[in-house]
N, C-alpha and C positions, 0 to 999 in steps of 0.2 A: 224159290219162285213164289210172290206173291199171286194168293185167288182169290176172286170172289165171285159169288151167285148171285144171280139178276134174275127177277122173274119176268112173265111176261110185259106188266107194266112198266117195266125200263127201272125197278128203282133195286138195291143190294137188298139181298134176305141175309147171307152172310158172307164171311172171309176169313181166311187162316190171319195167325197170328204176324207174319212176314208182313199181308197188306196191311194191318192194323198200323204194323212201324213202319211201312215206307207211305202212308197214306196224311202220317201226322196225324195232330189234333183235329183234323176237319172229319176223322171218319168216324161213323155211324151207322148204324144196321138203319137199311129205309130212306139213303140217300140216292139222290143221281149221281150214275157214273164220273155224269160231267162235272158235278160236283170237287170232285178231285184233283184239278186242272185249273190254271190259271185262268181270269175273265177271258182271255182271246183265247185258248183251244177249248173253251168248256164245249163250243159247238161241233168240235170234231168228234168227240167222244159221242155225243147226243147223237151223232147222224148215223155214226158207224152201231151205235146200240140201236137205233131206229130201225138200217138195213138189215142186221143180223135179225133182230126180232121178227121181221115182214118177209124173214123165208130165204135169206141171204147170206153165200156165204162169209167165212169167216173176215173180218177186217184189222187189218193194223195201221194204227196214226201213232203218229210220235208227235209226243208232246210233253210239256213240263209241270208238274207236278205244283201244285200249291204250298206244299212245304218245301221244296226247291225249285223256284220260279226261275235259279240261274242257270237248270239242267235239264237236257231235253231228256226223253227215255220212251222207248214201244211200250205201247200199251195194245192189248190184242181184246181182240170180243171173238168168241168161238160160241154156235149154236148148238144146245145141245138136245137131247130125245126130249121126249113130253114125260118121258117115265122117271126120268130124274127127282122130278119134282122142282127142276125151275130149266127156264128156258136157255141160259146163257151163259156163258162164263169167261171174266172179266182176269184178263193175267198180267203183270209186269213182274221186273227186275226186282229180286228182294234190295234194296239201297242198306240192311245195315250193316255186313262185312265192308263194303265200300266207305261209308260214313267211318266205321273206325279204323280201316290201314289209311283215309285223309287225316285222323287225327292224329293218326303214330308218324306220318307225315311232314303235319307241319311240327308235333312236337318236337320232332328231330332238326328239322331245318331251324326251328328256333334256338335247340340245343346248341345245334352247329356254330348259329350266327354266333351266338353271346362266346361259344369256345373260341372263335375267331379273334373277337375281340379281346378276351380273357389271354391266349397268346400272346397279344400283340403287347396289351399294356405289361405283360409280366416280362417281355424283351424288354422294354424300355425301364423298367421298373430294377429290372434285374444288373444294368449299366451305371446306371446310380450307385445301386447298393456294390457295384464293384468298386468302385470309384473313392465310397465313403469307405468301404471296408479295408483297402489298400493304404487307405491314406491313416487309419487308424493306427495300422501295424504298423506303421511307417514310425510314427509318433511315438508310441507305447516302444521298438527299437531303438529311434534315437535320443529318446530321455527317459534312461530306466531310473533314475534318482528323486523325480518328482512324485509322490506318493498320491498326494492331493488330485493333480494333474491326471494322474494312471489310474484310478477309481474313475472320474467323472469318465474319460476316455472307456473303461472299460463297461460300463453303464452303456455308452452309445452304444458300441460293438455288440453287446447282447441285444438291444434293441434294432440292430442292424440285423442282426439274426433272426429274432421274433420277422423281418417284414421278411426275409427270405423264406422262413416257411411258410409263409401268407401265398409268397408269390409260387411258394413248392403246390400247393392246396390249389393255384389257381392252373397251376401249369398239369396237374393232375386232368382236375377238369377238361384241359382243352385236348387232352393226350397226347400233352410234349412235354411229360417227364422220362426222364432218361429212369429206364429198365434195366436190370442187370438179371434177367433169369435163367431158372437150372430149372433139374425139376428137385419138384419135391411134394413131402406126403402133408397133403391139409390139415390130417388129424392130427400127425408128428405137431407141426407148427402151432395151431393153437391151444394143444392142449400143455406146451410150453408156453403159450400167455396166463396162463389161468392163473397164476399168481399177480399177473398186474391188473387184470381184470376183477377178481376178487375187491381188490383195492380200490380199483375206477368204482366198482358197483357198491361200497358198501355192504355192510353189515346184517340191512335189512331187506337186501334184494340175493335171492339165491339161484345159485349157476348151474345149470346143469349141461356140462360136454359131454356128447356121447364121442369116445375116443375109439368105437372101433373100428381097426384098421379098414380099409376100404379096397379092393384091387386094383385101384384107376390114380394114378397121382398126378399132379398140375405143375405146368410149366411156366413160373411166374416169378418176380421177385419177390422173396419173401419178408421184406421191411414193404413193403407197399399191400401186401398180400396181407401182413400183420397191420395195418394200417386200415386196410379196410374192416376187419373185426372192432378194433377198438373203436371208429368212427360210429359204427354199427349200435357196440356195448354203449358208448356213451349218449347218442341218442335213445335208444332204449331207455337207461337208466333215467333219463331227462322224462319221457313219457308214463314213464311207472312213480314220477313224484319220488323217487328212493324207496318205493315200497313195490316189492311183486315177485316174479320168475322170470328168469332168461334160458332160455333153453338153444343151444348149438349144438344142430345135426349135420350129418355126413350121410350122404349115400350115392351110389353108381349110377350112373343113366347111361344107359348101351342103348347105341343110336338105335337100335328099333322100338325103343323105349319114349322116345323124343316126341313124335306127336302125340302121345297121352298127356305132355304136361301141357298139351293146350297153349303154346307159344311159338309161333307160325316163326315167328322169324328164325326161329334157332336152326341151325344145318344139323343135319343127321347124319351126328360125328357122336362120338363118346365122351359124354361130359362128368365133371364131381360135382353134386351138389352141395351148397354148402348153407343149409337155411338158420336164420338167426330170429329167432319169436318172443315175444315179451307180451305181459299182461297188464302194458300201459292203456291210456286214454284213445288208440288208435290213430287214425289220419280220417277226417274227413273225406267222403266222396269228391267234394267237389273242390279239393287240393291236391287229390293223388298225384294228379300228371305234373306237378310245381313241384315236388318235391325233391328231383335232381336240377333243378336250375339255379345257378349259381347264386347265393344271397337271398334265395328267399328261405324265414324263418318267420317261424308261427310266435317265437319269445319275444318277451318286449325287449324294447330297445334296449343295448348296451349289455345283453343276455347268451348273444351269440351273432356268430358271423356269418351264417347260413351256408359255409362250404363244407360240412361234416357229410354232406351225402351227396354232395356235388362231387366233392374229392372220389368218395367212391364212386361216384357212377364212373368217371374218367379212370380210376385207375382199371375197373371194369372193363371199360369197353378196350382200354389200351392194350388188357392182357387177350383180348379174343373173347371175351366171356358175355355174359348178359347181367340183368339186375331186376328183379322184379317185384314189386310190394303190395301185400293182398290184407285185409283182414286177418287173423288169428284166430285160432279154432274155437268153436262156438261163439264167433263175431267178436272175440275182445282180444285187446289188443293190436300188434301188427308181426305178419310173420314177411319177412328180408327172403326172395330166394336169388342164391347167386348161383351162376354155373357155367363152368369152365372147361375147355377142354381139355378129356382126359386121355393120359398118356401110360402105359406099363411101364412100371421104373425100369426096367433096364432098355427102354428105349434108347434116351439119351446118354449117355455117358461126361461125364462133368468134364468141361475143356481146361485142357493144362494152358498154365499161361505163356504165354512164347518167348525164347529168349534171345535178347539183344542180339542181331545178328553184327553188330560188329560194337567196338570197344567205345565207351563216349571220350571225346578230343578231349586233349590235354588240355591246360591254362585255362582262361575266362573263354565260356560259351560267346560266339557270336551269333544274337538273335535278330531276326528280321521280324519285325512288330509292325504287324498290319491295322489297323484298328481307326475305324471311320468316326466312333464318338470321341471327340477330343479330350475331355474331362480322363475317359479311360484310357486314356493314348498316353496321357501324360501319366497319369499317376503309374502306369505297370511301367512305361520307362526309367523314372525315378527309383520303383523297386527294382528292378532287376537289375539296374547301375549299379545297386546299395549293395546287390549279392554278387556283386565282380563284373557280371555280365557288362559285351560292348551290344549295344543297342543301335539297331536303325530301324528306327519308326516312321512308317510312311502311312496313310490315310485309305486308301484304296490299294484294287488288284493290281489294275494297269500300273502306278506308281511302283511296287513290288515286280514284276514283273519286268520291267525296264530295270531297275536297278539288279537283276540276275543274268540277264544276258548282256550285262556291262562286266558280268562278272566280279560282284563282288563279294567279300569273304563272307560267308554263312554258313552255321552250325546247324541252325531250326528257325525253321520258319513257323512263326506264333500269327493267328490268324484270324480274328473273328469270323463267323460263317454267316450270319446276315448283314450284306454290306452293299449297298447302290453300288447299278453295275454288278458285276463279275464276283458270283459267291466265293467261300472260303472253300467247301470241295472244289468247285471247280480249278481255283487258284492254284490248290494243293496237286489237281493232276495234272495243271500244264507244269510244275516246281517238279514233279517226280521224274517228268519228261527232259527237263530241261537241264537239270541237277540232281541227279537220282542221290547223291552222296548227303544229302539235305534231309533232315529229318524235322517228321511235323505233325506240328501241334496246334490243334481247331480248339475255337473258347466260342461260345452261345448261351445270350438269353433264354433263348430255347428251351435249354436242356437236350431236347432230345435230336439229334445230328440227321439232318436233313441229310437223304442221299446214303444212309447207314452204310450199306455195302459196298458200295464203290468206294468211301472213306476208308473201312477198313481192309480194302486191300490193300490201300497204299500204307500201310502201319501206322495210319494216322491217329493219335494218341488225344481222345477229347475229354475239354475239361468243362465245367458247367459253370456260369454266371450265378452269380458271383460265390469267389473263392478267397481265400486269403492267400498271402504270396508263399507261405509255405507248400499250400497246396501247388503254387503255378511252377516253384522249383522244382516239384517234385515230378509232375508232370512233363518237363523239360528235362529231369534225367530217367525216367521212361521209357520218353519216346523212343520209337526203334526205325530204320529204315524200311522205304518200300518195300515188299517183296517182290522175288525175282530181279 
């Protein structure tokens, strides 16, 4: 609650520190109430401190604030004894927990927005790179005698790679990378990095893990889990100039532990903390809240790509966890805390993988090739002709769908999942309905399979944009029928 004291002359003697911050820069010991109030209510405030002071009781106006003229709020006048030593006392809403859940607000809805986008181009991004990546192997297969030829070709292919973990860094960010987690113990995991971390950091920067076991272990992938350490280590590194300390701790947060670390949004569940501190140059105040948005970098040009904390924040938030960046003790540096929730290893139990419930056909696979980008339409038909397979490639669901209740011969139904019109899950469950003997396989820019569970009951086998054709053979003999 904002207070403050009015004497009898109508004018503040003083105010806690709450009115000070929702008062703004207009307040001063000695001013009029009205003061505090935009030109058209300054009058409300005046009349209702007039009536309280002339023997009256208490009054409330609503009205809006001089430093938020776009927000109305009560403001109260309350008379009080003579023996106080001032006649009146002036109260409203403290505004600054309101002011910072608006900021954690819109930072988030701006997060969102650019994740949105950041999806979208990495689907379309991702069809490409199938596209050129297909057609590479295609080449480098049908002319292994040209030397010249198979260098320059292989040169693309790695740089075809390079834009895939661009678009892996982006699809991170927007948490639509495909997860594959178990659990496991945080401090097992990186104090198994510390040899490539060593390396990442240099000579002149020294590491210190603390590796003791913790009782709480995380349910996460552990290349993405490892991912977010080394993003971590190497911005660090980048902030200490190659000179300083990094220091990674571990320790338990048992939910009744949670509101002491001061971070309201977190649920009061059992988390592992996992804080990463360095004795670099810090982050400015007035960059903090930039510092997970995708592409921004404080390096000059051509220095970095600004997704090294983007990445984590998304693989972060994709695993359930949080991410938070404060100064470093005694103000130098920056200390990372992350926190995830935590699980008793013998919670989960590791899933075995399930086996083929029936034998894969004999002779050439008949595939039904769904796929709305032509560019990709063509080039996976070409491959999978070249590895025996008979191929019928149609554009959309309804097209696939017509062609099964005409009945014709199919082995797997191959299917992109974002596709105008009628998804690829949905395809796959009127296909399981229709032809349960059909087994299937989803591909996505994405990565990560929209509709997960409904997908994997029908035994649908997914593969991620972009692959090479060895991967989409392999995935094609995988796959397994629906169950039941």
């Amino acid at each position: 609650m904002a207070l403050a004291l009015i004497d009898a002359g109508g004018r503040v003697i003083s105010g806690n520190e709450a009115m000070a911050a929702t008062a703004g820069d207009g307040w001063h010991i000695g001013m009029l109430p009205g003061q505090l109030a935009v030109a058209e209510s300054e009058g409300q405030i005046g009349r209702a401190v007039s009536a309280v002071l002339s023997g009256g009781e208490a009054r409330t106006v609503r009205v809006a604030l001089r430093c938020r003229p776009d927000q109305v709020q009560d403001m109260r006048v309350i008379p009080l004894p003579p023996l106080l030593g001032a006649a009146a006392m002036l109260t409203t809403r403290d505004i600054r927990e309101q002011e910072r859940l608006e900021r954690q607000v819109a930072a988030s809805a701006r997060l969102q927005a650019v994740g949105q986008l950041a999806g979208g181009v990495a689907h379309d991004f991702n069809n490409l790179l199938t596209g050129i990546l297909g057609l590479i192997d295609q080449m480098l297969e049908s002319d292994p005698d040209a030397p010249a030829d198979r260098v320059a070709l292989e040169e693309i292919r790695r740089n075809a790679h390079r834009g895939a973990r661009l678009v892996g860094q982006l699809l991170a960010f927007a948490r639509q990378q495909p997860q594959r987690r178990h659990l496991i113990s945080a401090q097992d995991l990186v104090d198994e990095l510390r040899p490539l971390l060593l390396k990442l950091l240099g000579p002149a920067i020294t590491l210190d893990i603390d590796s003791t076991p913790g009782r709480l272990w995380v349910m996460a992938d552990p290349g993405q889990l490892e991912q977010v350490i080394v993003n971590l280590a190497v911005n660090a590194r980048d902030a200490m100039a190659g000179h300083g300390h990094l220091a990674i701790r571990f320790h338990d947060v048992l939910a009744r532990d949670v509101p002491a670390l001061g971070h309201q949004i977190m649920p009061l569940v059992d988390h592992v903390g996992i804080e990463v501190t360095d004795t670099g140059s810090g982050i400015p105040p007035d960059i903090l809240g930039k510092i997970f948005e995708p592409f921004f970098t404080t390096k000059p040009l051509g220095q970095g790509t600004g997704l090294g904390l983007s990445t984590v924040y998304g693989i972060i938030k994709q695993s359930d966890g949080f991410i938070f960046a404060q100064p470093g003790p005694d103000g130098r540096g920056t200390r990372f805390e992350v926190y995830l929730p935590g699980h008793p290893p013998e919670e989960h139990a590791p899933e075995r993988p399930a086996a083929l419930s029936a034998p894969p056909p004999a002779g050439p696979l008949a595939v039904l090739l769904v796929e709305d980008e032509p560019s990709v339409r063509k080039v996976l038909t070409r491959g999978l002709e070249r590895k025996g397979c008979r191929v019928t490639a149609v554009e959309d669901a309804d097209a696939a769908l017509a062609l099964l209740r005409q009945g014709i011969a199919v082995d797997i139904l191959l299917s992109d999942v974002m596709m105008p019109g009628m998804d690829g899950v949905t395809l796959a469950m009127h296909t399981a309905q229709l032809r349960p003997e059909i087994r299937l396989v989803l591909m996505s820019g994405y990565a990560e399979l929209p509709r997960h569970r409904e997908a994997k009951t029908l035994g649908v086998r997914f593969l991620s944009k972009p692959f090479a054709l060895d991967d989409l053979m392999l995935a094609l003999a995988e796959a397994r029928l629906p169950e039941g």
